[in-house]
Structure formats: structure tokens, C-alpha cells
N, C-alpha and C positions, 0 to 999 in steps of 0.2 A: 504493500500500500504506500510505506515510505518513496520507492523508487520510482512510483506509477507519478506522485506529487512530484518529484523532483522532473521524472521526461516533464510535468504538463508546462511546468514552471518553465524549464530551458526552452519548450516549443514559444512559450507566451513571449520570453526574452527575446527571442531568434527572430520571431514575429514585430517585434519592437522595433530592433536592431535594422531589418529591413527596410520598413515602414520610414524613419526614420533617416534610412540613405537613401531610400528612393527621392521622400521628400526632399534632404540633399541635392540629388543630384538633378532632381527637376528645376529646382530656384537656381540652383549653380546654372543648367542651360540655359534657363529663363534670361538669367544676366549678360549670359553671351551672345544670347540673340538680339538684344535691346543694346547691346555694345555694336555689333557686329551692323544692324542696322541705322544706325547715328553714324557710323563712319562710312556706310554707303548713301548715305544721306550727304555727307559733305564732300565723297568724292563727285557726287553729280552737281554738286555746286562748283568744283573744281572744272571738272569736261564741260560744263557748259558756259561758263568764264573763257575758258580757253577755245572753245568752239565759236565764240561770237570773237573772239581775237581773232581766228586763223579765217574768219570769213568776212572780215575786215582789213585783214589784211596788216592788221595793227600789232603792235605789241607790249608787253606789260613792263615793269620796271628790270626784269632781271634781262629778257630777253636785249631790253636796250640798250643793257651793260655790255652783254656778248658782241652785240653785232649794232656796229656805229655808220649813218649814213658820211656818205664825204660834206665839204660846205654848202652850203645851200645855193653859192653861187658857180660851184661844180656842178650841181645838182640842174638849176634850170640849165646851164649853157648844155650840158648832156645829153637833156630830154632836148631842147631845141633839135641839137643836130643829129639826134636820133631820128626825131621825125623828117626831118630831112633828108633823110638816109642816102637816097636814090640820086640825089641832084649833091654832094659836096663836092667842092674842091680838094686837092690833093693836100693842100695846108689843112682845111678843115677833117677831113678824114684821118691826119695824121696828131689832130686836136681830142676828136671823140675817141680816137685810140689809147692816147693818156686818160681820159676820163673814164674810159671804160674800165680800167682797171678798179679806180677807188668805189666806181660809182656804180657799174653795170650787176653787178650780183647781189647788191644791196636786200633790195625787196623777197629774192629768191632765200635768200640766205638768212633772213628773218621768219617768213612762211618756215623755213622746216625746223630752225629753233622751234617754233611753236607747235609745227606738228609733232614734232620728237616729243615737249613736252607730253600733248594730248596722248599719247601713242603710251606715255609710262603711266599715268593716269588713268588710261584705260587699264592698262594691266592690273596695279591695285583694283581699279573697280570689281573687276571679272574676278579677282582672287576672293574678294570679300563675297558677292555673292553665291561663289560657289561653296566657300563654307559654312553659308546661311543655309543654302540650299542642301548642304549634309544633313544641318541639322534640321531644317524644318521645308523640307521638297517640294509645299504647296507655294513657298515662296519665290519659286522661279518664275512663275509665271509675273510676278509684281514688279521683274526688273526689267526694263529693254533694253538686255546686255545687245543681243542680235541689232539691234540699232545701231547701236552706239560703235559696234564694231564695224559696220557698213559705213559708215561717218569716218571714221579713222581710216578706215583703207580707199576712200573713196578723196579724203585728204590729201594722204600720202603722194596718191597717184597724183591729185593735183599739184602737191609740193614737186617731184620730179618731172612733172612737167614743166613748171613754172623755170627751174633751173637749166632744162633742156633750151628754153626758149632764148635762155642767156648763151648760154653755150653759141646758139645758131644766130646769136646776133655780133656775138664778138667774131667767130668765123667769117662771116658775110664781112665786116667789116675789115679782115683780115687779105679776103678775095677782092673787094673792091682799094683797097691800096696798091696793090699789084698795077693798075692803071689801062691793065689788060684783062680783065677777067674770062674765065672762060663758060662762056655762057652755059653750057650744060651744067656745069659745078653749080652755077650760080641759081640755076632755077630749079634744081633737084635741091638745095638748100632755101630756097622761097616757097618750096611745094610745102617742103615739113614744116616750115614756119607754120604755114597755114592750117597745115593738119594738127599741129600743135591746136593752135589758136583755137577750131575748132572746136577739140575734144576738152578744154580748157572752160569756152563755154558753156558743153553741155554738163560739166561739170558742178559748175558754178549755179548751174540749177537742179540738179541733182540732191546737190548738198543742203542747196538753201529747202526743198523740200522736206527733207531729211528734219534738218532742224524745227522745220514746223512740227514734225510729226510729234517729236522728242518735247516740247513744249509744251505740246495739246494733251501729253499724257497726266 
């Protein structure tokens, strides 16, 4: 009778003991999930900060630090005879050739600072909700990772193009110093401009949809 009291006692303990670290281990998840979702909360304050920069074209304070435009008065005479492209003289061609250097990669070279940023941003994001998603799987559906990663590679693409288009502008510039160019060279590198240009602005709306969607959620 003594030992029948003593099993019922240890069941009753053992019964506790469980009760007890389930409770545990419930509140402990509980924490982590309300952790875990506060910091995908402020990653998406982050990609969306940085996604209204990269489709602007803009940049934030660190990015400015990195990557500095030349002076302002490099700057217009630049774009002047950039748009002029077709029609300079061989002094001015050999003008926008020194300015190209300071001035021609500027904007390209800013855009993927910021895509790079976005690009690590999203990583954290995705890591966070896939460990939401361990622990609590109905939660997948609450996040538009699949967005957000269509925005980042649809970025990106735009970022190497943007820098493509410098590439083919410093070349053209390159070919028409020459004084002789050879036409073929010269229009198989005006074609890709264009095809650049193109996919550059279907891009540019692609994106901007994007972001609508990612706002409206």
C-alpha cells in the first residue's frame, strides 16, 4: 500500500514537472516569436527605405560617404557634352574624356551601393522569417518574402545594366576620338545602347509596380 502511495505521488510529481516545462517552453516560444517578428517588422522598414532610394535613384548618408559625385561644375559641362555626343569637336571629345573619368560612373556606382545594401537586407529578412516560419508555419503566408525577392533581382538587373550603359558610353567615346571610326563598331555599340535603354525602361516599370504591390499589403 506504502509503495502503490509512493508510484501515485512520483506519477503526480512527473505530471507537474511536465506541465510545468511545457508551460516553459510554450512562453519561452511565445517570446521568440514576438522577438522574431518586431525584427521583421523593422527589416521591412529597412527594404522599403532603401527600395524608395534605389528607385530614386538617391542615396542615404552612408552610401554618400562611399561614392562622391565630381564638382558640380564637372558635372553640368559633362552632361552638356554628353548630350552632344554625336556632333563634338576633337578638343571637346578629348574634354568629356577627362570628365568621364571623375564623373561618368557616378550615378551607376551609387544605384549598386544601394542595391548591395537592399540585396543584404533582404537576406536578414528571409532568415528571420524562415525561423518564424519553423516555429509557427501559418506564418509564411503573412510575409511577401517572394516579392521582395523579385524587387531585389529585378534591381540588381537594373543596377548592371545601369553600369553597362557607362561602360558603352565611355567606349563610344573612346571610338569617336579615333577621328575615324569604324562604322560597324560604332552602330553594333548604338544598337546595345538602345537595347540597354530599352530593357532599362521596362524595368523601371516593372519595379515601380512591384512597389505598389509591397505597399498595398
Amino acid at each position: 500500500m506504502r509503495n502503490h502511495h509512493i508510484v501515485i505521488t512520483l506519477g503526480v510529481g512527473l505530471a507537474l514537472c511536465f506541465a510545468f516545462a511545457s508551460l516553459y517552453i510554450e512562453q519561452s516560444q511565445r517570446t521568440t516569436v514576438l522577438t522574431l517578428e518586431r525584427a521583421i517588422a523593422k527589416q521591412e522598414q529597412r527594404l522599403t527605405t532603401l527600395a524608395e532610394l534605389t528607385a530614386q535613384n538617391r542615396a542615404d548618408a552612408v552610401a554618400e560617404v562611399i561614392i562622391r559625385d565630381c564638382s558640380p561644375d564637372s558635372r553640368r559641362q559633362f552632361e552638356q557634352l554628353l548630350n552632344n555626343l554625336a556632333n563634338l569637336t576633337a578638343t571637346e571629345l578629348d574634354d568629356i574624356s577627362r570628365l568621364f573619368d571623375a564623373c561618368g560612373g557616378f550615378f551607376a556606382e551609387r544605384k549598386a551601393v544601394i542595391v548591395a545594401r537592399l540585396e543584404r537586407e533582404f537576406e536578414v529578412y528571409n532568415e528571420y522569417v524562415s525561423l518564424l516560419t519553423a516555429l509557427e508555419p501559418a506564418a509564411v503566408s503573412e510575409y511577401p518574402v517572394l516579392t521582395w525577392q523579385s524587387l531585389v533581382d529585378f534591381e540588381r538587373e537594373r543596377g548592371d545594366l545601369l553600369s553597362e550603359q557607362v561602360d558603352i558610353q565611355g567606349e563610344i567615346i573612346v571610338i569617336l576620338q579615333t577621328g575615324v571610326p569604324d562604322p560597324d563598331v560604332l552602330e553594333a555599340k548604338l544598337v546595345r545602347a538602345q537595347q540597354v535603354s530599352n530593357r532599362v525602361a521596362e524595368l523601371n516599370t516593372t519595379i515601380a509596380d512591384i512597389r505598389q504591390s509591397l505597399y498595398a499589403i
